[in-house]
C-alpha atoms as one frame of an Amber mdcrd trajectory, in Angstrom:
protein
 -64.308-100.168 -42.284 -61.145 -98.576 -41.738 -57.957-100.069 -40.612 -55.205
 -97.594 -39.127 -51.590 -98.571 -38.466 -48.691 -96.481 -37.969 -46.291 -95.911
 -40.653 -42.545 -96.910 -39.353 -39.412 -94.952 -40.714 -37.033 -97.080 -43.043
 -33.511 -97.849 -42.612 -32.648 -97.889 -46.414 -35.196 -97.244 -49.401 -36.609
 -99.669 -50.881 -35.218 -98.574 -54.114 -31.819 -98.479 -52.942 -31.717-102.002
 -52.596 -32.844-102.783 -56.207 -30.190-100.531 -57.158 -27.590-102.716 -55.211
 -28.803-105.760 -57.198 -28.842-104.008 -60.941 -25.217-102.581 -59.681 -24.159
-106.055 -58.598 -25.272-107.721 -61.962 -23.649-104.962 -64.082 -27.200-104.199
 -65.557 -28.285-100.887 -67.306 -30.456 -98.908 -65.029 -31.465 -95.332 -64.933
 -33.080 -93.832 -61.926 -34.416 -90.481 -62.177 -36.509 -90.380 -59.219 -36.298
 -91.722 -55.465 -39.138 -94.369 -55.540 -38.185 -95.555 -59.075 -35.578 -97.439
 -60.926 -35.494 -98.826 -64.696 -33.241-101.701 -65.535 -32.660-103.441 -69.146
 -32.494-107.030 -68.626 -31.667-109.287 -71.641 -33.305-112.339 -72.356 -33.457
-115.006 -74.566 -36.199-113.913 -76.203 -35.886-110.608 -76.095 -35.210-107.595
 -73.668 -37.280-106.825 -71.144 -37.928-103.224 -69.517 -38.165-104.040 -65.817
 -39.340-100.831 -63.169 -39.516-101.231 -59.776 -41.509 -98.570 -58.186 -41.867
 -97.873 -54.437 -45.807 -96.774 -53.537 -45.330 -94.703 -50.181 -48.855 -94.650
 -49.607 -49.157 -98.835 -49.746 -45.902 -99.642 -48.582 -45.254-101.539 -51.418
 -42.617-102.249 -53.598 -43.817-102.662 -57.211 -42.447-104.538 -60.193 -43.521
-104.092 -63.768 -41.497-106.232 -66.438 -42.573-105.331 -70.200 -41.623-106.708
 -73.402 -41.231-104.550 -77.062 -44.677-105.860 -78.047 -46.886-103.303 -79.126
 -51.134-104.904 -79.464 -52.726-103.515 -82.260 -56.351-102.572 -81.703 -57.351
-106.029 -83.987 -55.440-108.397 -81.969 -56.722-106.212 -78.250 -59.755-109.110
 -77.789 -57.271-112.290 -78.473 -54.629-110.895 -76.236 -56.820-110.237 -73.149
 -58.095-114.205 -73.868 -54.328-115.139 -73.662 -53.604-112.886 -70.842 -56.450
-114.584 -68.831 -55.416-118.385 -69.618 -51.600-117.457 -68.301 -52.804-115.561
 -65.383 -54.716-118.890 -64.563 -51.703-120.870 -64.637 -49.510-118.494 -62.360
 -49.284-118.484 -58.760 -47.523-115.253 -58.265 -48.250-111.593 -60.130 -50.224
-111.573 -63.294 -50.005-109.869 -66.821 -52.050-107.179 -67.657 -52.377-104.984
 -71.123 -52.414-101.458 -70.979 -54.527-100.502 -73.554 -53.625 -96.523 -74.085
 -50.083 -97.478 -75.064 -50.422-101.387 -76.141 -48.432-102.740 -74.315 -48.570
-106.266 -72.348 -46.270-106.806 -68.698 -46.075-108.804 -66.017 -46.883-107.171
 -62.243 -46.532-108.187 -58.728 -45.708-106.079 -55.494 -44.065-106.548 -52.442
 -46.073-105.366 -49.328 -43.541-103.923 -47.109 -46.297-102.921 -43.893 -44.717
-101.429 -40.918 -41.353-100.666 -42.110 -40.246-103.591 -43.176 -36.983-104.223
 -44.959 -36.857-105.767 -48.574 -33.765-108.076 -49.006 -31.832-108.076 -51.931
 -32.813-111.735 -52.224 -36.606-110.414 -51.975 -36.093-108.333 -54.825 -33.800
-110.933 -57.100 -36.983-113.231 -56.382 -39.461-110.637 -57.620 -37.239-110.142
 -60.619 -36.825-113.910 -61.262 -40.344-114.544 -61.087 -41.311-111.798 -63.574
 -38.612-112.384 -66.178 -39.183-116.394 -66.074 -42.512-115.710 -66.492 -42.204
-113.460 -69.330 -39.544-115.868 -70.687 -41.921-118.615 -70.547 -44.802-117.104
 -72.564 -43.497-114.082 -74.510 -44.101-116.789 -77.371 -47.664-117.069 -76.914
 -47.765-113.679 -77.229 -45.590-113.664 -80.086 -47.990-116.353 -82.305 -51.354
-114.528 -81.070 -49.956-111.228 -83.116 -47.980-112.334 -85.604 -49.327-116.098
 -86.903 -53.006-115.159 -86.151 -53.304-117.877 -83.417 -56.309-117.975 -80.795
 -55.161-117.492 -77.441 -55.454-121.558 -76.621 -53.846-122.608 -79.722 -50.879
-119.983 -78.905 -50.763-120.814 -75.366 -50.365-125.262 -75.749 -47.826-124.393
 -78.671 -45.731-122.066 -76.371 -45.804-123.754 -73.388 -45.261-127.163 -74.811
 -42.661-129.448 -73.535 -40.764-132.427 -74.300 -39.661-135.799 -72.296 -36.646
-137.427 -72.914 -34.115-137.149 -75.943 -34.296-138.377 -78.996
């Protein structure tokens, strides 16, 4: 089956407006091409390496958010066992591991069908979501490589919260 639609022509680029937002937040961006854009985003754990990427061909606007964490071929099996426990738990975009260069990220698009318009509060929202999500288990990630952790054990002591004050 094949669906055809008719491709509408864009006001702005979808790029442009994530390049109003990195502007607007004074963050470090570089953007050698049209349909991409890299921004540095500090966090508390660390800095992530956010691209937004605009695929012409799915009208989509595409957000990868990755972390300095390089998987060593030993620890390749535990991470895609913690990667498949926090994808279970999220309810928008998912990590993945690229295995040729190690690294783990968070990913989610933005279908923009017909010529629609991203808002800059569209793509703050897609950013939020990726670097809270990052934020929230870059530990687990952390104790799977470095302490030796299984993915469950690394996963209840990241995401582990307490009630009330002491």
């Amino acid at each position: 089956m094949q669906i055809v639609s008719e491709e509408k022509d864009r006001a702005e680029h979808p790029v442009d407006v994530v390049e109003q937002l990195a502007a607007t937040n004074d963050w470090s961006f570089d953007r050698d091409d049209e349909d991409e854009i890299c921004i540095s985003v500090a966090g508390r754990w660390t800095d992530y390496h956010v691209a937004f990427t605009w695929l012409a061909d799915l009208e989509t606007l595409h957000i990868s958010c990755a972390f300095d964490l390089k998987v060593p071929d030993r620890r390749r099996a535990e991470i895609a066992a913690l990667i498949a426990a926090i994808n279970e738990q999220l309810w928008m975009g998912h990590f993945d591991l690229w295995p040729k260069e190690g690294v783990a990220m968070h990913r989610h698009g933005l279908v923009l069908a017909g010529g629609a318009q991203p808002s800059g509060q569209q793509c703050a929202a897609l950013l939020e979501n990726a670097l809270a999500a990052c934020e929230r288990y870059y530990q687990a990630f952390q104790f799977v490589l470095w302490t030796g952790k299984s993915a469950r054990e690394a996963l209840e002591s990241a995401t582990f919260e307490t009630k009330g004050e002491a």
